[in-house]
N, C-alpha and C positions, 0 to 999 in steps of 0.2 A: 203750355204743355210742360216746358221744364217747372215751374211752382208747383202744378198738381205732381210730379214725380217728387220733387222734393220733400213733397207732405207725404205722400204715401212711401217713401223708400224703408225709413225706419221699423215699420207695423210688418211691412215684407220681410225684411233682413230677419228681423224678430222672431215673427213666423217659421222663415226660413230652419232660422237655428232652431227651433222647439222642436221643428222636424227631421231635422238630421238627428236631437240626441235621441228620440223615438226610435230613430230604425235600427240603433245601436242598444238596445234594452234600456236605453236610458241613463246613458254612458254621458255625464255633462260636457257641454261642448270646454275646451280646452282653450282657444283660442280662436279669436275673430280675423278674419282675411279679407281683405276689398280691395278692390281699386279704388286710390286716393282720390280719384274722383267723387267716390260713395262713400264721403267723410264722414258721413252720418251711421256710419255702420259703429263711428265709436259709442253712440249712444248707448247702443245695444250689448255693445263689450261692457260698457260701463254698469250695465245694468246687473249683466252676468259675472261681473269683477273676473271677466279674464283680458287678457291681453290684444291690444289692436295694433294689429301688423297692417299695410298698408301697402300695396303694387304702385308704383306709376311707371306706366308701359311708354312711357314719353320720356321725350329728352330730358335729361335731368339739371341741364341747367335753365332749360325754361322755367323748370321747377323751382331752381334756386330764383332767378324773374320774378318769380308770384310772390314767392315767399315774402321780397323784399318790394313786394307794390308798396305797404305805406311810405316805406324810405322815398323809393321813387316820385311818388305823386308829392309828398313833403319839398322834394328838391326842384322839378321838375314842372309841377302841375299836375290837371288832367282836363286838359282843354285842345280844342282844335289849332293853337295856334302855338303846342309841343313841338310839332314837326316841322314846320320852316323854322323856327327859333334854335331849336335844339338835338336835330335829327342828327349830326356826326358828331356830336360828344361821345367820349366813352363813358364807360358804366365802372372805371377803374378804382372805385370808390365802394365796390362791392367785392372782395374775397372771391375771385372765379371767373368775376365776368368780365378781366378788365380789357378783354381784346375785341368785346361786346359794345354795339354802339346802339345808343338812343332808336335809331330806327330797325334794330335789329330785334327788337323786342312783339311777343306778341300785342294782338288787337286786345284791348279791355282791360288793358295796366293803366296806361297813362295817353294813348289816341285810342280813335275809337269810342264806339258805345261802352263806355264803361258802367254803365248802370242796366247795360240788359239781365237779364235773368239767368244768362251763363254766363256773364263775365263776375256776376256778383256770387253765383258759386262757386265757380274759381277761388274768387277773392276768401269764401268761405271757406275752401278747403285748404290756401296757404295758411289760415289763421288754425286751425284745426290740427295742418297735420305735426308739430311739434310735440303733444300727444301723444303721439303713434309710439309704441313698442319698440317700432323700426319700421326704415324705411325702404322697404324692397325697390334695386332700380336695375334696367336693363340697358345695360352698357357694355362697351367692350372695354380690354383691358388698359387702361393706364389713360382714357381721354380725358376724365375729368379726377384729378386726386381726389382720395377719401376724403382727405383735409379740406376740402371746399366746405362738406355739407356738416361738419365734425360741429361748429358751431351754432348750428339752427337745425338741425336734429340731432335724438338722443342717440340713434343706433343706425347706419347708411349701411345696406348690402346690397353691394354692385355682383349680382351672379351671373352675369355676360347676354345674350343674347339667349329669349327664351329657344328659338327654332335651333338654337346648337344643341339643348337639352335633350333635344330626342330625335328622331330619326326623319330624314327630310320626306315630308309627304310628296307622295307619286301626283307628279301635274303633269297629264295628260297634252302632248304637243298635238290638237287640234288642225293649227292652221301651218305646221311643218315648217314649224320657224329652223329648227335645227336643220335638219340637211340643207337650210338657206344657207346658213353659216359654215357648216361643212364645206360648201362652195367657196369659201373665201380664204385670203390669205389671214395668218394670225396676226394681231390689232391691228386689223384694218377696216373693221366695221363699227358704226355708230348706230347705239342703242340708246331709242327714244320714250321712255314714259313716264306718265306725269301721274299715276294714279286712275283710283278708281273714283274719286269726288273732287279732282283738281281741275282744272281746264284754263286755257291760256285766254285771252281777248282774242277777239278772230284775227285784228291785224298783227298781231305779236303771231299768232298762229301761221299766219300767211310768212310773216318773215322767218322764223323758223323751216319751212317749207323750201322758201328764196335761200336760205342760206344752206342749207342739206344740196340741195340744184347746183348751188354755185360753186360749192365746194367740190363735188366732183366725187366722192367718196359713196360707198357701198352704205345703208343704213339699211337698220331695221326698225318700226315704228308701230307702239302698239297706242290705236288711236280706236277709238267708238268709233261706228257707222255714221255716227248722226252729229258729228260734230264734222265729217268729212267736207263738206257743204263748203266747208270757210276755206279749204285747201284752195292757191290761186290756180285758175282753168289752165289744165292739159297737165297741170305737175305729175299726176301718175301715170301717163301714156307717156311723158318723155323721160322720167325716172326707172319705170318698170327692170327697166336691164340691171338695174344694181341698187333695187331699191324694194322694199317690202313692209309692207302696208296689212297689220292684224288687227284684230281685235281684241285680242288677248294672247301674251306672251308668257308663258314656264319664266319667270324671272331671274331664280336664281340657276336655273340651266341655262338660262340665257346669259347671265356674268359672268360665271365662269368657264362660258366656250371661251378657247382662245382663240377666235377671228373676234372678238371684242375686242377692241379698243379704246371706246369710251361713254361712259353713261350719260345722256342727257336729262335731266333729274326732277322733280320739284323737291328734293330734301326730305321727303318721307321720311321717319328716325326708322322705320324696317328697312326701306329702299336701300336708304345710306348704309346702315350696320350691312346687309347682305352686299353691298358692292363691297366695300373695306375689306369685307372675308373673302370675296371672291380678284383681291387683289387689284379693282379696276379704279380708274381716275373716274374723275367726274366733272361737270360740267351743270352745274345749279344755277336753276331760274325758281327761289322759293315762289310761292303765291302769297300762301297768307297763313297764322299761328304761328308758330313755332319752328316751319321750315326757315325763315330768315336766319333765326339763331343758328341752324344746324347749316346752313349753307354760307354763315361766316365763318363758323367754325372748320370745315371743310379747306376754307381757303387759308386762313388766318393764322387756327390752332393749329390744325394738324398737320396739310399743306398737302392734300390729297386732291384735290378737285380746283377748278376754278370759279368763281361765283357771280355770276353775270345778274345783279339781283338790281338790275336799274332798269331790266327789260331787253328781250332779243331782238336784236337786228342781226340783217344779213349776213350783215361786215365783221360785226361782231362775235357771229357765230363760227365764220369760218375760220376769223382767225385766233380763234380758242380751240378748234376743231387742229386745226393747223399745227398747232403748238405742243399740243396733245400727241396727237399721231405719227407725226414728222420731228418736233424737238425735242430737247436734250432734256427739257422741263418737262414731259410726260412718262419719263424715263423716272425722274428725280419725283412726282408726285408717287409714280407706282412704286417706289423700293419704300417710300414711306407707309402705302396701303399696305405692302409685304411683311413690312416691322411691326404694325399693330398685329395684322392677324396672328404670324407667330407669336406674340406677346399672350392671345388670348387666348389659343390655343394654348400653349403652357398654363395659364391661370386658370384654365376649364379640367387639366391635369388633376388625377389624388394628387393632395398635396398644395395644388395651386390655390392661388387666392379664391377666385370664385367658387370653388369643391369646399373652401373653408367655410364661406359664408353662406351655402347654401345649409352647410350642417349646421350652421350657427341657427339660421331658419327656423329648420327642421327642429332645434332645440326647443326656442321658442314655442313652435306651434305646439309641441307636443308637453311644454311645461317639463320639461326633462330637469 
């Protein structure tokens, strides 16, 4: 499936643009835009000798990751027997990453299927995108310096978080999460979701469960119907009193009530960038891509969250839950989430860095 898109992406993009400059009289296209993903849209730029801008809506220093797979597999391998050998080295030998360890890296660098058909587009689009016009990334302010990407691309605009750009869409509370939280006191509830394509092992599942029970604290849990099944028996008839169980939760209404106290995570780069704004600690259990990086970073870089990325247990959940809600260190993780967000909000300011670089963008696309 991904080879035939591969082959046909270019003929569309192409297409694409021949009909956009149509419905403008005929106005030549100006400049090429994609997701770095659809690195092949430089073809097409190339073809029309305008300029290829490039989105990566992804953490940017997984990006920097790809970029430098031949270094890695050079140094490192790319065999199954990377990760007992080599999993807690750091990566300090790379400009950015050097708080970054060997197993913090995604699937199809150096473990892992690295010859499937998306790990080898991948591999194609770090080679590719150096290339690019510039490199569009969505960040917030001051996580990763400009200086990182200065040397392996031509032009880096970090414009902040796209949902800050425009006006938060109305998410309809269904299952009346909020007057839940209304009922409680301020950080004192734990907010659990893991996505919409992420899911834990059932007995990691079951222990996250044991460890919400054991803890004693008020949660709120947006879990599918059909993954309920794994929950250990009776946990939501003897929870019920301080415990709630959806299907779907208003996310960022949900982080910034203040009866939150702290996010239970898989490192989504949205999940994350929307808690950090909405001032909340967090509590990361990556799965798999790119959350490992963001859930080191969480602990490590920024020192917002805590990163349980060796898997949950009971014990270990309560007493990060514990530490969080009750100590002095959840205190000291949130006045850090508070320092980025005013940071990015200032940089989202006329005048601020990201208002710069968007016009800088803007210049671009329009060949100004």
């Amino acid at each position: 499936m991904v080879g035939k898109f591969l082959q046909a992406a270019p003929g569309k993009i192409r297409a694409a643009a021949n009909a956009a400059a149509a419905d403008v009289g005929g106005i030549p296209v100006s400049c090429v835009v994609s997701d770095a993903f659809m690195w092949m849209a430089d073809f097409v730029a190339e073809e029309l000798e305008v300029p290829w801008v490039a989105l990566f809506p992804g953490f940017p220093l997984a990006l920097l990751a790809h970029a430098h797979t031949d270094d890695l597999r050079s140094r490192f391998g790319s065999e199954d027997q990377v990760m007992p050998t080599h999993a807690d080295k750091l990566l300090d030998f790379i400009p950015g990453l050097a708080t970054m360890r060997v197993c913090d890296l995604p699937e199809g660098i150096i473990f892992g299927d690295t010859n499937s058909k998306f790990a080898l587009n991948i591999h194609s689009m770090a080679h590719r995108l150096p290339r690019a016009a510039a490199i569009v990334l969505t960040t917030l302010a001051d996580l990763e310096p400009d200086s990182t990407f200065h040397n392996t691309y031509s032009l880096s605009l970090p414009i902040g978080p796209l949902n800050l750009l425009s006006p938060p869409p109305s998410s309809p509370d269904k299952e009346n999460c909020l007057p839940f939280l209304d009922s409680h006191e301020p950080s004192s509830v734990v907010y659990v979701a893991f996505g919409t394509f992420n899911a834990l092992p059932p007995a990691e599942l079951a222990e996250l469960a044991h460890g919400l029970e054991d803890g004693g604290v008020p949660f709120l849990w947006s879990l599918k119907e059909e993954i309920r099944s794994n929950l250990p028996e009776g946990f939501v008839e003897r929870t019920r009193l301080r415990g709630k169980i959806v299907n779907w939760a208003p996310q960022v209404s949900v982080l910034s009530h203040p009866a939150v106290g702290v996010f239970v995570t898989h490192c989504g780069w949205n999940s994350v960038q929307e808690s950090i704004m909405s001032d909340m600690v967090m509590l990361c259990r990556p799965i798999f891509a790119e959350q490992r990086m963001i859930g080191r970073a969480v602990e490590s870089m920024w020192g917002v969250g805590t990163n349980l990325d060796s898997g949950i247990t009971r014990e270990a959940l309560v007493s990060a839950m514990n530490g969080v809600l009750k100590g002095d260190n959840g205190k000291k993780m949130r006045k850090r989430a508070v320092e980025i967000r005013e940071r990015t909000e200032k940089a989202l300011l006329p005048g601020g860095s990201f208002s710069k670089n968007l016009k800088s963008l803007v210049a671009l696309v329009c060949r100004i």
